[in-house]
BAMAR-971569 format. One record per residue (C-alpha): residue number from 0; residue in one letter; z, x, y. Coordinates in nm, 4 decimals. Layout:
BAMAR-971569
<num NUM&residu A&zz Z&xx X&yy Y> $
...
***
This chain:
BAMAR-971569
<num 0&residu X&zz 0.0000&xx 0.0000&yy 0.0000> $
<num 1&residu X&zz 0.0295&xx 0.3046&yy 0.2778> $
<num 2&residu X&zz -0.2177&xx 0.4105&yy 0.4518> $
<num 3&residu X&zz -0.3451&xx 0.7872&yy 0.5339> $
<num 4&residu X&zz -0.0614&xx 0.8009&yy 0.7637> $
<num 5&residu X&zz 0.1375&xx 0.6128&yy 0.5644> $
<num 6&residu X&zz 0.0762&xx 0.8876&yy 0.2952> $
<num 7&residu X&zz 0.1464&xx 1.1532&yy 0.5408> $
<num 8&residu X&zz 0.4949&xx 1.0089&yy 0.5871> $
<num 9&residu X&zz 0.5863&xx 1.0217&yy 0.2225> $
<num 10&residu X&zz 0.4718&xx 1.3486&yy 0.1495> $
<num 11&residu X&zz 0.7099&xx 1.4555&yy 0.4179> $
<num 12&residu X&zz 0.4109&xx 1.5667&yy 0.6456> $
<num 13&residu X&zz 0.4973&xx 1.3666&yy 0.9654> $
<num 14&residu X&zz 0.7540&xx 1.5519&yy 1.1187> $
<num 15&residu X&zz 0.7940&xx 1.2972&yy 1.4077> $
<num 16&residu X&zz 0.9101&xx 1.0543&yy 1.1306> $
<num 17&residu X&zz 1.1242&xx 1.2715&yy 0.9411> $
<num 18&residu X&zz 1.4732&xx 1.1723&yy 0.9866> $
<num 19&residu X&zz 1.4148&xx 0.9112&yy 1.2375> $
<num 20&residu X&zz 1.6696&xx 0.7561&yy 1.1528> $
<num 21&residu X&zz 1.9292&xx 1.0149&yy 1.1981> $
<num 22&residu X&zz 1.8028&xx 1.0040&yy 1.5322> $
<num 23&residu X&zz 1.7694&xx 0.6776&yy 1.6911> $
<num 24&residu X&zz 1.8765&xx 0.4569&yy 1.3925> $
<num 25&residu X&zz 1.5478&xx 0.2712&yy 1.3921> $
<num 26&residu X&zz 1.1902&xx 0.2850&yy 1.3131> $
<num 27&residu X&zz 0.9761&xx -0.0282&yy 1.3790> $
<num 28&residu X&zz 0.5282&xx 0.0924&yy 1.3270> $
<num 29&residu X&zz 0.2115&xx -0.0352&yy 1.2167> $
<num 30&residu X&zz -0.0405&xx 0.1979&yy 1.1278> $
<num 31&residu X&zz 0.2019&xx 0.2986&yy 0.7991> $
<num 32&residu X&zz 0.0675&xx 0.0638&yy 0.5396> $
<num 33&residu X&zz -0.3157&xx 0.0006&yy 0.4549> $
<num 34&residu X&zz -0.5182&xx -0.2639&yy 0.6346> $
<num 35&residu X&zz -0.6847&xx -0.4428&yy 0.4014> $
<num 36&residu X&zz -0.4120&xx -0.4647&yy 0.1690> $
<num 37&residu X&zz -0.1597&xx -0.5844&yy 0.4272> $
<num 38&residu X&zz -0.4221&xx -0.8756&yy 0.5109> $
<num 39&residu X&zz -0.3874&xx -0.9606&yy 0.1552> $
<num 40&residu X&zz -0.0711&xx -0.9453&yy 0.0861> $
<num 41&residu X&zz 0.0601&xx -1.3129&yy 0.2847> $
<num 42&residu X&zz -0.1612&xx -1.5236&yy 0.0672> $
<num 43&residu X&zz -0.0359&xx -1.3711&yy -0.2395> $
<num 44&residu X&zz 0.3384&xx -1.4259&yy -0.1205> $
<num 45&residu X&zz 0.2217&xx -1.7733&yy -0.0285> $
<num 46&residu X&zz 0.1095&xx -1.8138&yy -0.3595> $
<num 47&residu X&zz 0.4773&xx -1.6616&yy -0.5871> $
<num 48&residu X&zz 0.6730&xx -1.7761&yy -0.3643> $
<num 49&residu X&zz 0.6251&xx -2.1158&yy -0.1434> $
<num 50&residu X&zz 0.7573&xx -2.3639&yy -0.3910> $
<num 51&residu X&zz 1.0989&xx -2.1720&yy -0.4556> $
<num 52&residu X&zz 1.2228&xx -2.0079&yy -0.1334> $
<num 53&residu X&zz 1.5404&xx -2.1384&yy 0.0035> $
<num 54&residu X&zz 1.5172&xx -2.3053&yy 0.3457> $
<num 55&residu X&zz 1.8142&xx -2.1957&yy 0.5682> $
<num 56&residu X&zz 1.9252&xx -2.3082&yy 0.9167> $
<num 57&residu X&zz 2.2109&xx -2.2186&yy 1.0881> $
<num 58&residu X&zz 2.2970&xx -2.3512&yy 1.3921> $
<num 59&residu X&zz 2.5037&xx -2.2339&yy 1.6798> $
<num 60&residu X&zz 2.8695&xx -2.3656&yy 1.6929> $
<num 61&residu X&zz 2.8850&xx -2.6004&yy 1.9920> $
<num 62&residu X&zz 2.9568&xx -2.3916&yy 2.3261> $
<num 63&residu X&zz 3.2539&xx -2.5410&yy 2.4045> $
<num 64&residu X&zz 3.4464&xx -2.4244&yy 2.0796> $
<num 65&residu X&zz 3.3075&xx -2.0916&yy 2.0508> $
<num 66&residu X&zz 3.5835&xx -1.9448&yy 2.2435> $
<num 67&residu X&zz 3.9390&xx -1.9862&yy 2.3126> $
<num 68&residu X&zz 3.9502&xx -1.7586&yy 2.6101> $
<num 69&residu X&zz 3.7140&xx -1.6997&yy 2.9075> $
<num 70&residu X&zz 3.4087&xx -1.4694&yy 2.8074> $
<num 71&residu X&zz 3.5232&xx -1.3830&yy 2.4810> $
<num 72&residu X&zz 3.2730&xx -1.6296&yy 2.2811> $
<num 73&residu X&zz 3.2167&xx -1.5370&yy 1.8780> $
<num 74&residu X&zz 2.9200&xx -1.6057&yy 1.7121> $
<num 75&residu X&zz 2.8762&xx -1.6069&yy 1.3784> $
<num 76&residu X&zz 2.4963&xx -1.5184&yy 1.2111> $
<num 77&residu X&zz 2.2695&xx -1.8001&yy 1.2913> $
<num 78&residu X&zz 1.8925&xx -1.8360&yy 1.2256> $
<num 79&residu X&zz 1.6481&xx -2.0427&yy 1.0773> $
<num 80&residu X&zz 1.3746&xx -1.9283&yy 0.8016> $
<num 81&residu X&zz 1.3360&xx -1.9453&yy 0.4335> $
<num 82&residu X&zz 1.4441&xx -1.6640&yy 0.2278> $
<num 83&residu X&zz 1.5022&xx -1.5976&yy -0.1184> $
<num 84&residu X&zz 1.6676&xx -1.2277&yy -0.3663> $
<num 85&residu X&zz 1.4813&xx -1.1060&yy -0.6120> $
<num 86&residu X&zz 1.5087&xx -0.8532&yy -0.8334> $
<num 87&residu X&zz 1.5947&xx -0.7721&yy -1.2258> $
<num 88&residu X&zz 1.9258&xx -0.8310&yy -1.1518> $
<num 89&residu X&zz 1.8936&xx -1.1858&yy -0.9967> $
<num 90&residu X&zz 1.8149&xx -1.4713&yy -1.2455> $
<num 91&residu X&zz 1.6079&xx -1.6906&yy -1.0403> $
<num 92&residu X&zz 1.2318&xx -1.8567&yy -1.0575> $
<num 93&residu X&zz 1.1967&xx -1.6342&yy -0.7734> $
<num 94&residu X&zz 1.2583&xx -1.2701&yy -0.9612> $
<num 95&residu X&zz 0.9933&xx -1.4000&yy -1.2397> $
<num 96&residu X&zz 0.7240&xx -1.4653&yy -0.9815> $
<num 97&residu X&zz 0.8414&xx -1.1313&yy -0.7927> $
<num 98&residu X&zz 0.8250&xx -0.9311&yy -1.1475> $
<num 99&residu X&zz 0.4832&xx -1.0867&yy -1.2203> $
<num 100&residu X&zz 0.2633&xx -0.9717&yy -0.8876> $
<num 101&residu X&zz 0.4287&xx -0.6350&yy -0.8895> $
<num 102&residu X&zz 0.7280&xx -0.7035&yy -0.6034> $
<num 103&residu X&zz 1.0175&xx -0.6145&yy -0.8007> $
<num 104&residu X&zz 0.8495&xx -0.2837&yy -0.9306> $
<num 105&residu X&zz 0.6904&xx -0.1939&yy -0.5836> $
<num 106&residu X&zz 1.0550&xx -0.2233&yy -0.4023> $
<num 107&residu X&zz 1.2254&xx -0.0765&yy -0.7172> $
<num 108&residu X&zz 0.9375&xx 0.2341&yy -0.7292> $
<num 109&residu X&zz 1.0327&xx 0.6005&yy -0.7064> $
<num 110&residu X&zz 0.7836&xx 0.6294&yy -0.3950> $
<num 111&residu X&zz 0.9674&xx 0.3560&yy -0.2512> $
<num 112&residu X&zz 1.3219&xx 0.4811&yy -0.2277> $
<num 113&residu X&zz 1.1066&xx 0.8818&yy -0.1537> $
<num 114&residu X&zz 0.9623&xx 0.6737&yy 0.1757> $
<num 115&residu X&zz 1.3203&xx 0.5719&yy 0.2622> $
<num 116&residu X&zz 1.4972&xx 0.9308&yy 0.1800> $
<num 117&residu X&zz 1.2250&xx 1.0878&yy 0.4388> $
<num 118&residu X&zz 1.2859&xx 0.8638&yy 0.7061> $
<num 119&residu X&zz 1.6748&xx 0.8826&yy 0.6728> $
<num 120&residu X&zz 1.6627&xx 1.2268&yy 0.6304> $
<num 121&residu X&zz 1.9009&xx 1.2238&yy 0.3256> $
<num 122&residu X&zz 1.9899&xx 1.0945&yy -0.0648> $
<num 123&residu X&zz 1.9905&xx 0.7834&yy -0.0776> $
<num 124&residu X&zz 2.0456&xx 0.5621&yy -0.3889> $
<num 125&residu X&zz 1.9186&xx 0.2006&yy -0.4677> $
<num 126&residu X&zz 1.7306&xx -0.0096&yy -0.3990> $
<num 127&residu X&zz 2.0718&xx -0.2277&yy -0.4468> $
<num 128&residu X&zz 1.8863&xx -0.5473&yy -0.3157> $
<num 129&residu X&zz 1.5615&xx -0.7618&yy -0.2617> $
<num 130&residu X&zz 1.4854&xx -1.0132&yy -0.0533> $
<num 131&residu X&zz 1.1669&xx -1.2186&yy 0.0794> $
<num 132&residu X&zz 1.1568&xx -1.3928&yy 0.3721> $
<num 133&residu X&zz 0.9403&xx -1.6572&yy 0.5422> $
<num 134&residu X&zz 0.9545&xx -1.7318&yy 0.9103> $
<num 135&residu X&zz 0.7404&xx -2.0159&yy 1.0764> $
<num 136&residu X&zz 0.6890&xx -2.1254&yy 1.4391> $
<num 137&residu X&zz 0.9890&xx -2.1369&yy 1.5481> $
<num 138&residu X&zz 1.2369&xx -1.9423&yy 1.3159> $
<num 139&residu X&zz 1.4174&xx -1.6945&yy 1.4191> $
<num 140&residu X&zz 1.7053&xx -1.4253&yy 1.3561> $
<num 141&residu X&zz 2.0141&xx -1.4407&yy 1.5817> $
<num 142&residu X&zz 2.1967&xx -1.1311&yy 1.6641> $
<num 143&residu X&zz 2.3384&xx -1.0040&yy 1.3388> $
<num 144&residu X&zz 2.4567&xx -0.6142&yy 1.2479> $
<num 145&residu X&zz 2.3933&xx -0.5895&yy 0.8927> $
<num 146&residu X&zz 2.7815&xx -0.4361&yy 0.8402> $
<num 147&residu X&zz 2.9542&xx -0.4739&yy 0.4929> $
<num 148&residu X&zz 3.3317&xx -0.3370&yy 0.5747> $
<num 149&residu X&zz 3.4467&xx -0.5115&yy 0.2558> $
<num 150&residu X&zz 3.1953&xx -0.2719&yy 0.0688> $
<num 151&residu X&zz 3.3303&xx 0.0960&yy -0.0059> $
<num 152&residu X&zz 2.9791&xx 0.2330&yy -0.1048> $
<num 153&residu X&zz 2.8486&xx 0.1597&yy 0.2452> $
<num 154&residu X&zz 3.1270&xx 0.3150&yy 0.3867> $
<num 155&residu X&zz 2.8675&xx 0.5676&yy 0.5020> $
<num 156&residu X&zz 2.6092&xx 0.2923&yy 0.6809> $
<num 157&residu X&zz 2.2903&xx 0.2036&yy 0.4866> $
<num 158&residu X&zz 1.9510&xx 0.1846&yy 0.5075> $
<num 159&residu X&zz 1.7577&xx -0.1416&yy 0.5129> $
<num 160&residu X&zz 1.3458&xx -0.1002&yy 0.4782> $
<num 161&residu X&zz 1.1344&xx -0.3726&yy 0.5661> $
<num 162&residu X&zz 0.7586&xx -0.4310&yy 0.5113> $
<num 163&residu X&zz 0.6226&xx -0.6829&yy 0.7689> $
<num 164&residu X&zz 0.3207&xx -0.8993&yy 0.7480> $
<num 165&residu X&zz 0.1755&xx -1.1756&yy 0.9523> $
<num 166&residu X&zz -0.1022&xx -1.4041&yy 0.8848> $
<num 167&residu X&zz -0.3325&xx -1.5087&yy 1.1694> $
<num 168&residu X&zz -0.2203&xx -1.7424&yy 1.4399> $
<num 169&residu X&zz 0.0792&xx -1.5711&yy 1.5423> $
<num 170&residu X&zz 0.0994&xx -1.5409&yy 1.9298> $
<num 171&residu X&zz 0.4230&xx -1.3692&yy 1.9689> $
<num 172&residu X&zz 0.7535&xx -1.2671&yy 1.8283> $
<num 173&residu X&zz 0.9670&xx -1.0004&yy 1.9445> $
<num 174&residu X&zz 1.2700&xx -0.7944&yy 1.7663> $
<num 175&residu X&zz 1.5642&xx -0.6509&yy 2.0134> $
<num 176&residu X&zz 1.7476&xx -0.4139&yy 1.9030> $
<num 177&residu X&zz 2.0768&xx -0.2308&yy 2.0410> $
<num 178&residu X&zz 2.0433&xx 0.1356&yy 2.2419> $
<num 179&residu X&zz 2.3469&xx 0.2643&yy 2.4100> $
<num 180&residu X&zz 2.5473&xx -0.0275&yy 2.3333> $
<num 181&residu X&zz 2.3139&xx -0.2566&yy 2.5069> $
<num 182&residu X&zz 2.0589&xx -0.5105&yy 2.3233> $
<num 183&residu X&zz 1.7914&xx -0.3939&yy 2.6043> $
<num 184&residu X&zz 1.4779&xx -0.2449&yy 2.3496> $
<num 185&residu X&zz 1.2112&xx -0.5023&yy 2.2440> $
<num 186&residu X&zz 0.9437&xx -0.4556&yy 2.0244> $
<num 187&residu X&zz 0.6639&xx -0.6968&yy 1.9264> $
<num 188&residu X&zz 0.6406&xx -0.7219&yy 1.5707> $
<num 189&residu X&zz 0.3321&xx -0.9935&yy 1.5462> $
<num 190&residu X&zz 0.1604&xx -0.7297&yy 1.3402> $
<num 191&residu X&zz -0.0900&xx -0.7925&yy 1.0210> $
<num 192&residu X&zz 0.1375&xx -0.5136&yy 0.8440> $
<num 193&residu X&zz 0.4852&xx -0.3122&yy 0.9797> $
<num 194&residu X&zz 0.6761&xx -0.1113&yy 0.8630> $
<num 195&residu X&zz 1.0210&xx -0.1453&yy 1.0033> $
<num 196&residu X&zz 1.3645&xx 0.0721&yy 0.8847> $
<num 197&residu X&zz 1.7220&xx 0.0506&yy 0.9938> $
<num 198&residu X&zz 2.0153&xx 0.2916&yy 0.9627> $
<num 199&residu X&zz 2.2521&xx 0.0016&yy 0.9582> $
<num 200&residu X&zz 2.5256&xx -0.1536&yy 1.1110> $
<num 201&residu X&zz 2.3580&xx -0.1879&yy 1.4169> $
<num 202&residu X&zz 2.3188&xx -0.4859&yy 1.6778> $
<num 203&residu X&zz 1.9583&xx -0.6471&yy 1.6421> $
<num 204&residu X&zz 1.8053&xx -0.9817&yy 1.6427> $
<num 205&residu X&zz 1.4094&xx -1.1643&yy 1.6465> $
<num 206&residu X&zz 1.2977&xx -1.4059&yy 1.8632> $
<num 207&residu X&zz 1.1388&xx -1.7906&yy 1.8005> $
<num 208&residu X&zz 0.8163&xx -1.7316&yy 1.5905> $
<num 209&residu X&zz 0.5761&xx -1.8185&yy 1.8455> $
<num 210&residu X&zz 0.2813&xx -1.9410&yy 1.7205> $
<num 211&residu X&zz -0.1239&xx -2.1237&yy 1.7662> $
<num 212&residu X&zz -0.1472&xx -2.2656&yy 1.4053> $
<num 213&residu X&zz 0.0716&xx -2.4734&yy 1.2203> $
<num 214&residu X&zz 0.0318&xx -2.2667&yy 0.9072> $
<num 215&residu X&zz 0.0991&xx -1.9121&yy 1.0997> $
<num 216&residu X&zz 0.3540&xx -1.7070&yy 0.9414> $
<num 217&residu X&zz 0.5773&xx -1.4005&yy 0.9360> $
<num 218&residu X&zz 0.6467&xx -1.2399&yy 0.5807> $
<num 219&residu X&zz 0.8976&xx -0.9800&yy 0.5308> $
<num 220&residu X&zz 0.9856&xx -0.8393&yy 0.2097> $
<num 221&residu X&zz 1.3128&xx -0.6032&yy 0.2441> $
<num 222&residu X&zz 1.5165&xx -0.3871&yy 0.0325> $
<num 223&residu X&zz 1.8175&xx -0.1485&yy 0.0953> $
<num 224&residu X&zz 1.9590&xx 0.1596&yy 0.0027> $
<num 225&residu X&zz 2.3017&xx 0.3094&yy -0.0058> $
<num 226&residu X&zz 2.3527&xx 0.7012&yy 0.1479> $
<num 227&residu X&zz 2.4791&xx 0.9289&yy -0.1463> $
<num 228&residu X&zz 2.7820&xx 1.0968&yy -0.0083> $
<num 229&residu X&zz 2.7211&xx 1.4711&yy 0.0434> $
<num 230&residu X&zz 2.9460&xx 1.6126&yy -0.2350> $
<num 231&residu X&zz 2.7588&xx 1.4348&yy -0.5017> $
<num 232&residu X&zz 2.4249&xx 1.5516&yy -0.4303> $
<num 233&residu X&zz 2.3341&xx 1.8135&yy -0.6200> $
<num 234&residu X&zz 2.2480&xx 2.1621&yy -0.5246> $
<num 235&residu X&zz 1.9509&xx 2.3166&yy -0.5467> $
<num 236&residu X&zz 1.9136&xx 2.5160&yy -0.8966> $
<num 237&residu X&zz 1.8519&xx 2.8630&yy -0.8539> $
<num 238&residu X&zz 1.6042&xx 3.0430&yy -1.0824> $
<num 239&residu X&zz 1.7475&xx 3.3184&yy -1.2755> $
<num 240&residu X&zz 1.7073&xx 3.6830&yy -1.1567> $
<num 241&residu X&zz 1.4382&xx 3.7289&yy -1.3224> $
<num 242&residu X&zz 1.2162&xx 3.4453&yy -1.2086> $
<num 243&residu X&zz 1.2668&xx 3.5089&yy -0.8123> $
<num 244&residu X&zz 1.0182&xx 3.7357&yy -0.7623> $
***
């Protein structure tokens, strides 16, 4: 699915792209995954997975109870989409349509987790989940961080990679994301195919699908990794004596 550059990235060849995410936390491109394929790749999605996914909408808490002091509202994650987990470890209608075309295998590939370890810039281990999501004119992601405190193997952060593809009709939909503790960095993300990747916890959130045909939609398929804590990666092996030369 990557294109030439795409290619470039994996072999560790792009050394603007190698450990982005050390660096600014984020990474949201096109130009990383192959054209054609990515203009491909929302009918067959369409096709595994529009009579299972799980339609989700959560709605703000009315503004007047959000707070019991001045200014110091909570939210909790709201949004509206259709999602759905997949994966060999998730016994669903879903995982047998995602096992069939390839998805499971794809996010669960070698290459896959390689991409991810060259972006981070470190061991990483997983994927530990899979998920597909569907967004339509008017769904959207509200500002969510992605942190797991109750979960001692993230302890370290994680890494979240997403692959990104829209169909045509799309006008518009933006992801901000948070840069010196401010949510002040859009992006638009109406791309045919994205790549986007995430050192998370970190403050983020997409905008109302915006959109000029009633069938226009954003797929995303996603799957994270864990960071392998430094004193269990293992050293390089050195070559006897007699091979160094």
């Amino acid at each position: 699915m990557l294109s030439k550059r795409g290619r470039r990235v994996l072999a560790g060849k792009e050394r603007a792209l190698k450990g982005v995410l050390a660096r600014r936390g984020v990474l949201l491109a096109s130009g990383l995954l192959d054209a054609r394929v990515s203009r491909e790749v929302p009918a067959l999605l369409q096709r595994a997975f529009a009579d299972v996914l799980e339609p989700f909408a959560i709605a703000a808490p009315p503004a007047e109870t959000a707070s019991v002091l001045t200014a110091l509202e909570r939210l909790p994650i709201v949004g509206r989409g259709a999602s759905l987990a997949f994966g060999p470890l998730v016994e669903s209608r879903g995982s047998v349509r995602a096992a069939e075309i390839g998805l499971t295998q794809l996010c669960a590939s070698e290459s896959a987790r390689r991409f991810a370890e060259v972006l981070a810039g470190a061991k990483l281990s997983g994927p530990t989940s899979m998920k597909v999501l569907a967004q339509r004119a008017g769904d959207y992601s509200g500002p969510s961080t992605g942190h797991l405190p109750e979960d001692a193997s993230a302890r370290l952060g994680y890494v979240e990679l997403e692959l990104s593809f829209g169909t045509p009709g799309i006008s518009r939909q933006l992801l901000v994301h948070e840069r010196d503790g401010h949510l002040q960095t859009p992006h638009a993300i109406d791309w045919r195919g994205g790549v986007m990747a995430w050192r998370l916890p970190r403050w983020r959130y997409t905008t109302p699908l915006e959109t000029r045909r009633k069938s226009a939609c954003r797929w995303q398929v996603s799957h994270t990794y864990y960071y392998v804590p430094a004193e269990q990666v293992a050293p390089p092996v050195e070559p006897p004596p007699s091979m160094r030369n």
